[in-house]
N, C-alpha and C positions, 0 to 999 in steps of 0.2 A: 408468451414472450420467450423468446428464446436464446440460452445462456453460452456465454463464452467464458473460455477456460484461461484461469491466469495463472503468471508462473511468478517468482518472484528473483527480480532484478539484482536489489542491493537497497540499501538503506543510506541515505546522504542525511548530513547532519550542519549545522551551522555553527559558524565560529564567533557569529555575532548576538546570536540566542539563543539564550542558554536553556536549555532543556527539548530547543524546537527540530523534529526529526519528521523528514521525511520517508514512510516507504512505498518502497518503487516496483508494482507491480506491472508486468506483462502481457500483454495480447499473445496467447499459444500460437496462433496464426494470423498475426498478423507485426505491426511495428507500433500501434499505439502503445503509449505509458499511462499507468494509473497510477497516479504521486496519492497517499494519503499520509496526512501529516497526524503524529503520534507522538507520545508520550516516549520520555528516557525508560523505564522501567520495560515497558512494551519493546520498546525497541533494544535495550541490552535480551531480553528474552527470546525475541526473534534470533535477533545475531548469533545468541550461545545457540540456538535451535541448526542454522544452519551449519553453523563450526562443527561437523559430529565430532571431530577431535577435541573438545572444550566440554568437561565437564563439571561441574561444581560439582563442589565438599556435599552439600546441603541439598535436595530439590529443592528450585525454584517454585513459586505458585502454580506455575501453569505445568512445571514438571508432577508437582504435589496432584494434579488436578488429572496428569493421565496415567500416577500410579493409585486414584483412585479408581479411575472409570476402568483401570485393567483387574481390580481386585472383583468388581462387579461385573464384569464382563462386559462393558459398556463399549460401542466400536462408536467413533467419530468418521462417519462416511464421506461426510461434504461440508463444505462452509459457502454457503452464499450473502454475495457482497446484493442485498437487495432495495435497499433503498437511500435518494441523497436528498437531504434537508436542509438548504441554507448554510451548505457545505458538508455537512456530518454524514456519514456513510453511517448504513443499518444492516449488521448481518446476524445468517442465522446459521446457529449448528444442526447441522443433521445428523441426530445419532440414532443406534442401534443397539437393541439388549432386548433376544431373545427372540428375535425374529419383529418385534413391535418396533415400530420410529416413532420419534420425537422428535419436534423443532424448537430449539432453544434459541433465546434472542440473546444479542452480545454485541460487545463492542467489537469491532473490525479487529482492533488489533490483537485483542485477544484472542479472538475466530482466529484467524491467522497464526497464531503463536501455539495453538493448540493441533489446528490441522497438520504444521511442521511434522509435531510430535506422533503425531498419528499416521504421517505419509498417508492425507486427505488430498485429493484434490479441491481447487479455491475457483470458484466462478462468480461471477457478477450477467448482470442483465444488458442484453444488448443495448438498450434505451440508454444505460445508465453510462456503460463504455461511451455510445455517441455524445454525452451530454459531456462527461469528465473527463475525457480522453486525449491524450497530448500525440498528436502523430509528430513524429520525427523522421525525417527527409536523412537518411544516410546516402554518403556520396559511393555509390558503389566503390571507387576508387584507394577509398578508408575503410569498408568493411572487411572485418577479418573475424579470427576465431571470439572476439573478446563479444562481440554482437549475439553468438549464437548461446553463449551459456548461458546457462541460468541464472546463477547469480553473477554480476560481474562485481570489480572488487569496488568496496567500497571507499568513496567520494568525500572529497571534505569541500563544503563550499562555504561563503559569506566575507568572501575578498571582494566582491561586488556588493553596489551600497542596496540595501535591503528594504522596500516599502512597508511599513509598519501599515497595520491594518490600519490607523487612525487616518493617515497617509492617502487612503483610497478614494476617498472623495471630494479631492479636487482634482480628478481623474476623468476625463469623459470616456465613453465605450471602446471609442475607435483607440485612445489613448490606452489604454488598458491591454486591449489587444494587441496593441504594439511592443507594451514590456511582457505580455506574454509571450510570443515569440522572438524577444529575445531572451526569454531568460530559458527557454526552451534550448537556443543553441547554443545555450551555456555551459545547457545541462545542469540547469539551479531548477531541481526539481521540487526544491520545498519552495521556495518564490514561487515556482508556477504554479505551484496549487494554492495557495494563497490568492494569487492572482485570477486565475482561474474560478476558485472560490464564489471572490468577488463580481465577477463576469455572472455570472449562475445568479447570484441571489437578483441583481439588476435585470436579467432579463427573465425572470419567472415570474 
């Protein structure tokens, strides 16, 4: 199978769920979004990750975790986004020490919060892009410099009323796909993965 390369977008957050963060990773070459929704902790770690200007008093865990692996000589080469479960994403760390690899299992977000730190590249599997992948239709007309960085800034959404997962099943398919693409041109990327989500487990 073969792997595509992500970058990562920004991280959108909700004003109406507390604690429920989306991040928003990239297609290297292409225009799909991959929203994975994560944890507050996860997600203030990411963010201090990409701030390099933003340092805490204290390492963080996952800062604790790559002035361990620098005391042991330990190198973080890769993180792969390899498999999805009824929503949950499964990645692994690929590390190095000594010329020997290892593949370490983890949660996404952590994989990600660590490879920051390590200036890893982040890939995921082509199958898994086509299965979870939000393409987004930019009007050439609107695209500007803000499309091409990497991160763009971040988003606050949950002004739009929000389908609780309990919510979902009085939904039928075609229905379903319909508030995914709009919440796509909302640019509510925690909603569409949720949504999304729920599309995935119905049709597998």
């Amino acid at each position: 199978m073969s792997l595509v390369k992500l970058t990562i977008k920004g991280i959108s957050y909700s004003q109406t769920q507390n604690g429920a963060y989306a991040l928003i990773l990239n297609e290297v070459d292409g225009e799909r979004k991959l929203p994975i929704v994560i944890g507050a902790f996860e997600a203030q770690s990411i963010a201090i990750a990409l701030e390099k200007e933003i340092k805490p008093p204290r390492p963080l865990t996952h800062d604790l975790f790559k002035n361990f692996a620098d005391r042991f000589d330990i190198v973080v080469k890769q993180v792969i986004i390899h498999k999805l479960v009824d929503g949950v994403f499964f990645s692994s760390i690929i590390c190095e020490r000594d010329r020997i690899e290892e593949i370490i299992d983890a949660r996404t977000s952590d994989a990600i919060a660590l490879a920051l730190r390590f200036n890893a590249p982040i890939f995921t599997y082509k199958n898994i892009l086509d299965k979870a992948g939000i393409y987004l239709k930019i009007n050439p007309d609107q695209e500007d410099e803000q499309h091409d960085d990497v991160l763009a800034p971040t988003e606050t959404f949950g002004t739009e009323n929000i389908v609780s997962g309990e919510g979902y099943s009085q939904y039928n398919l075609q229905e379903l796909h319909e508030q995914l693409e709009t919440a796509v041109q909302n640019e509510d990327y925690e909603k569409a993965a949720k949504i999304r989500d729920e599309i995935s487990k119905r049709e597998s």
